[in-house]
Biopython code that builds the backbone (N, CA, C, O; Angstrom):
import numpy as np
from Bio.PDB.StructureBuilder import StructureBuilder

atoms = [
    (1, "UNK", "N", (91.972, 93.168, 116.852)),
    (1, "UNK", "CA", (92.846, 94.304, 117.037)),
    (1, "UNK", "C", (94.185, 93.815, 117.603)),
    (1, "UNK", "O", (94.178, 92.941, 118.470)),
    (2, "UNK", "N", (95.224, 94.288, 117.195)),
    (2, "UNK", "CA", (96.810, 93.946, 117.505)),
    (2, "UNK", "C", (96.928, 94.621, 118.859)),
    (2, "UNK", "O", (96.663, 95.719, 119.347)),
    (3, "UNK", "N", (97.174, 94.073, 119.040)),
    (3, "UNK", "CA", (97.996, 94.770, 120.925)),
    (3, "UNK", "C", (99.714, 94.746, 120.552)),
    (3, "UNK", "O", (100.290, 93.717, 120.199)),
    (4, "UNK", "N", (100.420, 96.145, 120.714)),
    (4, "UNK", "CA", (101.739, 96.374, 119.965)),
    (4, "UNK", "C", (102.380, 97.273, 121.444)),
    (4, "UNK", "O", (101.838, 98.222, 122.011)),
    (5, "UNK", "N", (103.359, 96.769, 121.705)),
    (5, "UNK", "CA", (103.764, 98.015, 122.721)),
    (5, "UNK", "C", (104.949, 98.621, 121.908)),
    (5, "UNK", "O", (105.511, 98.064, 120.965)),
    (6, "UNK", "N", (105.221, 99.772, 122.390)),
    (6, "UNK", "CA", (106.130, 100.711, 121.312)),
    (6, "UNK", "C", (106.800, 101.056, 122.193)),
    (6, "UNK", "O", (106.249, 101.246, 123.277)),
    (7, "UNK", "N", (107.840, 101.209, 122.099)),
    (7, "UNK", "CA", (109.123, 101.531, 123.842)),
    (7, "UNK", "C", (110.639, 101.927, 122.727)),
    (7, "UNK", "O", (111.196, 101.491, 121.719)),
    (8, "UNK", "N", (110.768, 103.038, 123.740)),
    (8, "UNK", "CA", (112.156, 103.564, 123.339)),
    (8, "UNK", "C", (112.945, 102.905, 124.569)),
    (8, "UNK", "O", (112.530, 102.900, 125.728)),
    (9, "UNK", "N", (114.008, 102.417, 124.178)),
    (9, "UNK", "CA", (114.624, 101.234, 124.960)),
    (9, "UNK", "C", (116.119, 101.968, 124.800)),
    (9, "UNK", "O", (116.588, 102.417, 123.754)),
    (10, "UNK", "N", (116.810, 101.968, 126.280)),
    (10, "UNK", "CA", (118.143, 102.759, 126.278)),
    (10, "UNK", "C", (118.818, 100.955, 126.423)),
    (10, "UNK", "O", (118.487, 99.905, 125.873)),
    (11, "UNK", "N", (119.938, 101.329, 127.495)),
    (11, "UNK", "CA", (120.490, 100.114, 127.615)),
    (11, "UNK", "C", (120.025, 99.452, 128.492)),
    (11, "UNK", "O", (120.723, 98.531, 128.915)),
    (12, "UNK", "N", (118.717, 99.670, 129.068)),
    (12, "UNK", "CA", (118.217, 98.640, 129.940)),
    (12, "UNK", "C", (116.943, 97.959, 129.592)),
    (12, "UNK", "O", (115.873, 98.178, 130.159)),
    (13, "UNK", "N", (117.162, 96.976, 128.455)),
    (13, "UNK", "CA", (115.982, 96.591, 128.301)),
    (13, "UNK", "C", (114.914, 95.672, 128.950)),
    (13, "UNK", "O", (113.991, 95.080, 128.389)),
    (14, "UNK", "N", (115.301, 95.693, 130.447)),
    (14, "UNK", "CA", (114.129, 95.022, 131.200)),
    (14, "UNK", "C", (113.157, 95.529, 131.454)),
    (14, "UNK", "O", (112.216, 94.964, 132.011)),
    (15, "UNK", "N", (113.193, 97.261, 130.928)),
    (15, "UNK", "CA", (111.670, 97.480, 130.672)),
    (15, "UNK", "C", (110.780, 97.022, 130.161)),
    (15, "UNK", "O", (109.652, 97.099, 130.647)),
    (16, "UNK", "N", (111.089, 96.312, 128.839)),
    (16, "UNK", "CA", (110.605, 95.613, 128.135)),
    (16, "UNK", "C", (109.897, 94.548, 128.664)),
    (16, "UNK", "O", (108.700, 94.470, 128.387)),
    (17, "UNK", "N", (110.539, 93.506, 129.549)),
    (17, "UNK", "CA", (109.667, 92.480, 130.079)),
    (17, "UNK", "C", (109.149, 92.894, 131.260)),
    (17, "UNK", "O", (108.475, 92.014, 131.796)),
    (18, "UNK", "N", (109.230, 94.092, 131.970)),
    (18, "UNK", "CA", (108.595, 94.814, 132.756)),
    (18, "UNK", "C", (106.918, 94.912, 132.473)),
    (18, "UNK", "O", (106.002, 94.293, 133.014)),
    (19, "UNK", "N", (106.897, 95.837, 131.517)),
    (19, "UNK", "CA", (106.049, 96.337, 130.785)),
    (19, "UNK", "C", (105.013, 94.853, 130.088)),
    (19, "UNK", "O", (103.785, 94.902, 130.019)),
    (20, "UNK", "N", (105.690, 93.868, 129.725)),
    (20, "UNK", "CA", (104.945, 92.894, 128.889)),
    (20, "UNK", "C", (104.294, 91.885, 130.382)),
    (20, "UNK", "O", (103.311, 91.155, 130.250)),
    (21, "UNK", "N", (104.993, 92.019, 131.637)),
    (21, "UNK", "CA", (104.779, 91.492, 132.859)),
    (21, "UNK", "C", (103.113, 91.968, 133.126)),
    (21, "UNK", "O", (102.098, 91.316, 133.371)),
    (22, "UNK", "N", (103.403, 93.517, 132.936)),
    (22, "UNK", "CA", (102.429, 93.908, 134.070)),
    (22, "UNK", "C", (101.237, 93.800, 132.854)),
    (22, "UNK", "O", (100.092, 93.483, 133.176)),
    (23, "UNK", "N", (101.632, 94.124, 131.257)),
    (23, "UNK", "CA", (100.032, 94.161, 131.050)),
    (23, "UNK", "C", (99.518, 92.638, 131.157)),
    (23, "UNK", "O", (98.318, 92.537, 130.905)),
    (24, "UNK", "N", (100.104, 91.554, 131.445)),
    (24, "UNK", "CA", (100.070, 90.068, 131.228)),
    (24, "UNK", "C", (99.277, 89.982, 133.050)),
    (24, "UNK", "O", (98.443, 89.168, 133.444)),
    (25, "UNK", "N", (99.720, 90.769, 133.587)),
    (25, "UNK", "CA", (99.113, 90.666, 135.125)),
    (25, "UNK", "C", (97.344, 91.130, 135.048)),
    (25, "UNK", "O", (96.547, 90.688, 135.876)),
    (26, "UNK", "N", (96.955, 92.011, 133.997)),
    (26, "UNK", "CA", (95.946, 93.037, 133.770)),
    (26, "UNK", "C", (95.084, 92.066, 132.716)),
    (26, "UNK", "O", (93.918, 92.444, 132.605)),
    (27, "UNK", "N", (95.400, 90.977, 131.980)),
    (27, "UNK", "CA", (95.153, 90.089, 131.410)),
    (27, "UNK", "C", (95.159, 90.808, 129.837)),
    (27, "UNK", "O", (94.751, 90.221, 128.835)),
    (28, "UNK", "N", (95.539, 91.766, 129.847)),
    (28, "UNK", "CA", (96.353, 92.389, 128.438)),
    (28, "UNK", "C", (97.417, 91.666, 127.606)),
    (28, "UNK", "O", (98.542, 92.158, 127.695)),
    (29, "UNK", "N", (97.241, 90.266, 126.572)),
    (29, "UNK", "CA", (99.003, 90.144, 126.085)),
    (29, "UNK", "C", (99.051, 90.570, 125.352)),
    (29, "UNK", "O", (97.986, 91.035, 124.945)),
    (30, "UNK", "N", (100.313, 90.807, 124.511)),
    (30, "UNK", "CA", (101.105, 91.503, 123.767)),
    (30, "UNK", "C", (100.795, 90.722, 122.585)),
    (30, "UNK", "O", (100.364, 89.588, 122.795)),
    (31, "UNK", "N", (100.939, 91.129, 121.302)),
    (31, "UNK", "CA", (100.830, 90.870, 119.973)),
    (31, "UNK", "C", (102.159, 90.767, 119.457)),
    (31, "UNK", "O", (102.796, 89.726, 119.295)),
    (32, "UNK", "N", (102.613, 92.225, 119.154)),
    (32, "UNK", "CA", (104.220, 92.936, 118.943)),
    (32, "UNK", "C", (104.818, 93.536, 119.557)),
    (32, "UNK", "O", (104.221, 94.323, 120.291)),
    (33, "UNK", "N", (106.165, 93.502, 119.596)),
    (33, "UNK", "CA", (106.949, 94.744, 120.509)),
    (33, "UNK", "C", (107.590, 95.428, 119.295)),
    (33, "UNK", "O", (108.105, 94.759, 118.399)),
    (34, "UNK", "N", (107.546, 96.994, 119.269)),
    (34, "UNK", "CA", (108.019, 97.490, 118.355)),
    (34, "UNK", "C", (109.395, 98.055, 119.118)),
    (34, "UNK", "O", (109.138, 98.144, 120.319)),
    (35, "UNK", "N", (110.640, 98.429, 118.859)),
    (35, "UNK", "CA", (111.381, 98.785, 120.072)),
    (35, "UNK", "C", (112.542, 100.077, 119.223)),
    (35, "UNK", "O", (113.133, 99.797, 118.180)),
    (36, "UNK", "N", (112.644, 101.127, 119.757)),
    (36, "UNK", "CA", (113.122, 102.276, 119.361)),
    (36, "UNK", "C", (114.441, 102.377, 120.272)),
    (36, "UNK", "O", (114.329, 102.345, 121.498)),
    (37, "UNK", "N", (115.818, 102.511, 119.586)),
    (37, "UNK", "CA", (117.247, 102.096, 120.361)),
    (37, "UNK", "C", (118.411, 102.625, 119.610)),
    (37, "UNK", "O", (118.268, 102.853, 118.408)),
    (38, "UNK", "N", (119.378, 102.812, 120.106)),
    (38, "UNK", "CA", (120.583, 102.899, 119.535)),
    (38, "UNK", "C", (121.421, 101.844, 118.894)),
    (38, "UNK", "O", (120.618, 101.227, 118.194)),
    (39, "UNK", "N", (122.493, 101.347, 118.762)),
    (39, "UNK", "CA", (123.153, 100.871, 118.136)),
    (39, "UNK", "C", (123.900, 99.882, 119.880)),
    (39, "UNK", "O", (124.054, 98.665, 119.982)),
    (40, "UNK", "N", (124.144, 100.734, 120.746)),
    (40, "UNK", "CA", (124.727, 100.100, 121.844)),
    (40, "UNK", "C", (122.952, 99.363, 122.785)),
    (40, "UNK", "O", (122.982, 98.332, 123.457)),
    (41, "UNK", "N", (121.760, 100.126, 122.586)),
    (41, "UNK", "CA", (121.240, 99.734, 123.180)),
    (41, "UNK", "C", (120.438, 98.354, 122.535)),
    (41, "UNK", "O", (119.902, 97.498, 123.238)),
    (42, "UNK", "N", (120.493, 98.336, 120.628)),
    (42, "UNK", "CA", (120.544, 97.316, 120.088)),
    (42, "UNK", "C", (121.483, 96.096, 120.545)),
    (42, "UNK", "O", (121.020, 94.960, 120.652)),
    (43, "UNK", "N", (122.750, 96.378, 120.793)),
    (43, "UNK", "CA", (123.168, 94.890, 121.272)),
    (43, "UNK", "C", (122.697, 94.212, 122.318)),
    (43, "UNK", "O", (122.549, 92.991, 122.382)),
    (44, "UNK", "N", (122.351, 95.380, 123.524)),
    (44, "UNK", "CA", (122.395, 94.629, 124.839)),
    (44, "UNK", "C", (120.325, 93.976, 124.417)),
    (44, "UNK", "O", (119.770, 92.972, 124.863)),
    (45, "UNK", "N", (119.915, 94.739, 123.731)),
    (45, "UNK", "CA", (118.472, 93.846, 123.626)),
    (45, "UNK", "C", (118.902, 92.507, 122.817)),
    (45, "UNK", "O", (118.004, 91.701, 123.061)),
    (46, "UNK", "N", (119.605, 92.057, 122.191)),
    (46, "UNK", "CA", (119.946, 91.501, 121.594)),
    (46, "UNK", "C", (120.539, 90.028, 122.199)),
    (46, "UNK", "O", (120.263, 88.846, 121.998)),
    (47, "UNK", "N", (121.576, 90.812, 123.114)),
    (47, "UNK", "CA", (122.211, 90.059, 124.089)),
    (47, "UNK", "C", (121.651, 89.438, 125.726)),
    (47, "UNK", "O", (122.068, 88.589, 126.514)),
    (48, "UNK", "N", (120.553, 90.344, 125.687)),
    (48, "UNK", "CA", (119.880, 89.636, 127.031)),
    (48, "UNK", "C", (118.533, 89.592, 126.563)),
    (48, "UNK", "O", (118.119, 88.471, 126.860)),
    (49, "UNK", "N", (117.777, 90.137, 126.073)),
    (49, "UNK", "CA", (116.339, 90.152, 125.344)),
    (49, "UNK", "C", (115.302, 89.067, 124.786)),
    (49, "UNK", "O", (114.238, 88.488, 125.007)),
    (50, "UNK", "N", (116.535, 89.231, 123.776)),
    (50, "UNK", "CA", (115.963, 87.976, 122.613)),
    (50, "UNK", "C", (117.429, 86.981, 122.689)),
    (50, "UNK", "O", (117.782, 86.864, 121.515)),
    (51, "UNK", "N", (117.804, 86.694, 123.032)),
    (51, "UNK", "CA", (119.019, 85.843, 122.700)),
    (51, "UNK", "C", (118.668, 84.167, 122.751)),
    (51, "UNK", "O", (118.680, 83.336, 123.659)),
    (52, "UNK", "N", (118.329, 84.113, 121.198)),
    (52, "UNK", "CA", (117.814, 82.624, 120.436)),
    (52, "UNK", "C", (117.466, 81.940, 121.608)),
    (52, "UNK", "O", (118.241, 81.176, 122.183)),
    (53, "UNK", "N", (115.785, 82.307, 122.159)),
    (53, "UNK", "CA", (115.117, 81.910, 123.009)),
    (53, "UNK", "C", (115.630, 81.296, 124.820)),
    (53, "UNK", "O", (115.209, 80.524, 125.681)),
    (54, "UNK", "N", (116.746, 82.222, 124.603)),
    (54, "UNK", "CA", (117.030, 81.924, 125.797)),
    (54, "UNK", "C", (116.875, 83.397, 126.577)),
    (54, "UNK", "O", (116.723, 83.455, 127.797)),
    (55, "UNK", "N", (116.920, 84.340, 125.893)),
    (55, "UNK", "CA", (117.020, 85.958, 126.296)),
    (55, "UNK", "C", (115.515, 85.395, 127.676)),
    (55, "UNK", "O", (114.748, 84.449, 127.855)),
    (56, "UNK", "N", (115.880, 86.787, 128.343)),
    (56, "UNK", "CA", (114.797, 87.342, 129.323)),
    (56, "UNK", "C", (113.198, 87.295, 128.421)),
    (56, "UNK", "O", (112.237, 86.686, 128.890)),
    (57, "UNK", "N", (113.142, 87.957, 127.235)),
    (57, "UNK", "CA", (111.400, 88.361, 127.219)),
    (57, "UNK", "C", (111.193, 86.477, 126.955)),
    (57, "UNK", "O", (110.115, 86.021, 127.338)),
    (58, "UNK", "N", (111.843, 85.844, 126.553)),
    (58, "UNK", "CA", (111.260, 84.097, 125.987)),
    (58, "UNK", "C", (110.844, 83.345, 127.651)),
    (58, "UNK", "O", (109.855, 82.695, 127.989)),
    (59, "UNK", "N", (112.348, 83.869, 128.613)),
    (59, "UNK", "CA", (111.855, 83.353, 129.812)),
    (59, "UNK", "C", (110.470, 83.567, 130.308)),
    (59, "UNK", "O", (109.744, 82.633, 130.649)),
    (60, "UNK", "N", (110.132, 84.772, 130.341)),
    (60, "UNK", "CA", (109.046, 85.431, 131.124)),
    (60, "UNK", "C", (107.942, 84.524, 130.023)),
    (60, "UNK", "O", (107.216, 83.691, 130.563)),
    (61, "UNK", "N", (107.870, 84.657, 128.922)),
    (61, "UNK", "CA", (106.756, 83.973, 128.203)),
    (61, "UNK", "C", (106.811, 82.215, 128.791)),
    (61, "UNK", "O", (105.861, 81.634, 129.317)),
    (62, "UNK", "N", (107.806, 81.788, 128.598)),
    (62, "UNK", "CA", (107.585, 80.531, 128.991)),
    (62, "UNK", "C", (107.592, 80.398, 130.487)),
    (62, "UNK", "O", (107.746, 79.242, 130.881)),
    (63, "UNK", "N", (107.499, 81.054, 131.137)),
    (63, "UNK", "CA", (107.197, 80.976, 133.046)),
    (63, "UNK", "C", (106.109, 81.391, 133.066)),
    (63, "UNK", "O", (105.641, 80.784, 134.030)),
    (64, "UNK", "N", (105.322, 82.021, 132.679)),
    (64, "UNK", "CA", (103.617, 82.854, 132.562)),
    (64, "UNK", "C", (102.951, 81.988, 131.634)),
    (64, "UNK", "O", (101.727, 82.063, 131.517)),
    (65, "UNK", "N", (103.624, 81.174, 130.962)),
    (65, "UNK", "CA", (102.503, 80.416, 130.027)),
    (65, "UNK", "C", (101.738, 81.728, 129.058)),
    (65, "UNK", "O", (100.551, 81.627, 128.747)),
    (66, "UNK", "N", (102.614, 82.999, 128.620)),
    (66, "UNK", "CA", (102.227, 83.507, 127.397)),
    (66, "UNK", "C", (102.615, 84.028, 125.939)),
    (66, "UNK", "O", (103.814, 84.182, 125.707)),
    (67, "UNK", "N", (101.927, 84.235, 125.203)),
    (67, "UNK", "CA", (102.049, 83.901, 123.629)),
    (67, "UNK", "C", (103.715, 85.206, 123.215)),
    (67, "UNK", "O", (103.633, 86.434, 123.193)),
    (68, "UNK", "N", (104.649, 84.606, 123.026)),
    (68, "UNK", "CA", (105.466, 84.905, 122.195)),
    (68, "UNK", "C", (105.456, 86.039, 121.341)),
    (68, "UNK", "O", (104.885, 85.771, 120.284)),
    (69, "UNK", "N", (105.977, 87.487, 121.418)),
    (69, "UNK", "CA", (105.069, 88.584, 120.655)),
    (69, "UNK", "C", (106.382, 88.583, 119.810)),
    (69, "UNK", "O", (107.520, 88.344, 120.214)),
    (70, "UNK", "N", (105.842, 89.007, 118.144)),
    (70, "UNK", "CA", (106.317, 89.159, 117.288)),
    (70, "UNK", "C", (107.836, 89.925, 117.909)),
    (70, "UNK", "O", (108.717, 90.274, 117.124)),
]
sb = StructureBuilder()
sb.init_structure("model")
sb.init_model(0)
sb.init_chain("A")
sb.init_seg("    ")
for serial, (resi, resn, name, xyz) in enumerate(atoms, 1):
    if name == "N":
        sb.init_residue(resn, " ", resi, " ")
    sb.init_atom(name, np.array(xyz, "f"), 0.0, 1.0, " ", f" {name:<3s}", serial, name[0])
structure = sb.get_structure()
């Protein structure tokens, strides 16, 4: 079974590694992040998020030692 979190994401997308934190604390990881946004809240995920493995969610995976979600 896929483990997918689905998040409507404004311009603060540290919910995102919020959310992938705590189920990773619960021993829950993530599969996919599906992510629901605007156009302004698309850049800033873009720009701090994922930004070619340097963004926030890559940090948190590579400091926790967990799997990279789609």
């Amino acid at each position: 079974m896929k483990r997918v979190i689905l998040a409507l994401v404004g311009l603060s997308p540290q919910v995102v590694t919020e959310a992938v934190y705590a189920l990773a604390c619960e021993g829950r990881e993530v599969d996919e992040i599906e992510l629901i946004t605007t156009r302004s809240g698309r850049d800033e995920i873009m720009k701090h998020l994922l930004a070619s493995d340097q963004g926030k969610l890559y940090q948190l995976c590579e400091e926790y030692n967990l799997k990279k979600p789609e």
